[in-house]
N, C-alpha and C positions, 0 to 999 in steps of 0.2 A: 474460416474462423473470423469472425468480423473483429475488430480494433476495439479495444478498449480505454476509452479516457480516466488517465491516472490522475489525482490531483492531491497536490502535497499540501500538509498544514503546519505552521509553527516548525518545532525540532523538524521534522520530515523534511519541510524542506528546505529547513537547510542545510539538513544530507545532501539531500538531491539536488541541491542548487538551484534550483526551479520548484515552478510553483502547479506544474502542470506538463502534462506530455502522454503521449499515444502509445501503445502497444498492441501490437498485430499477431502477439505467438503467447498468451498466457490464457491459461484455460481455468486454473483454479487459486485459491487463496495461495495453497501452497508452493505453486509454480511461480504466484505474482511475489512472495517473500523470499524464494529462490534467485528469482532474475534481480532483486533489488540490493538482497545483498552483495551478489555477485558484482552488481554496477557498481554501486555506492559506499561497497564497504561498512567497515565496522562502524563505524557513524549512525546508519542505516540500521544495521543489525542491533544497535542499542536502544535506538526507535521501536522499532521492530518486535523487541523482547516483553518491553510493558505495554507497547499500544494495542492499537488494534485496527480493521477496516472496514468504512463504511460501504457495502456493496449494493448499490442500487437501494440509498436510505434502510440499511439494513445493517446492523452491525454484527461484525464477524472475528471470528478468532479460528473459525474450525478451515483445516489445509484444505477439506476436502470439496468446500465449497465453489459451486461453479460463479465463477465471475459474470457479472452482466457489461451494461454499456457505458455504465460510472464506476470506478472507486475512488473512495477518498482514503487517501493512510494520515492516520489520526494519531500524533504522540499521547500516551499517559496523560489523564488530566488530573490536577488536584482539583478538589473542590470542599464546599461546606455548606 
């Protein structure tokens, strides 16, 4: 399974504390919200709840979705 580059925005990262970082073991949306909350805790998981991820310029909410060679995890945005 090749690595996938994670990359934090706003609230995200600064859950994660970083703004960027690799992962070698996640396969799908579901597994990449899995391992995040598990790192990063409820912080994370608060992100996590209203956002959502950009998968290879593709925006995503469904667990089942397989990952590519970018995500970006994106907090809730307001807009007008």
């Amino acid at each position: 399974m090749a690595e996938v580059t994670i990359r934090y925005f706003a609230a995200a990262a600064e859950a994660a504390g970083r703004e960027e970082e690799s992962l070698p073991a996640v396969a799908t949306v579901g597994e990449l919200r899995a391992h995040l909350v598990a790192t990063y805790g409820d912080a994370m998981a608060r992100v996590l709840a209203s956002g959502s991820f950009l998968v290879d310029g593709v925006v995503s909410r469904d667990d089942s979705r397989a990952l590519g060679l970018r995500v970006d995890v994106l907090p809730p945005f307001a807009g007008g």
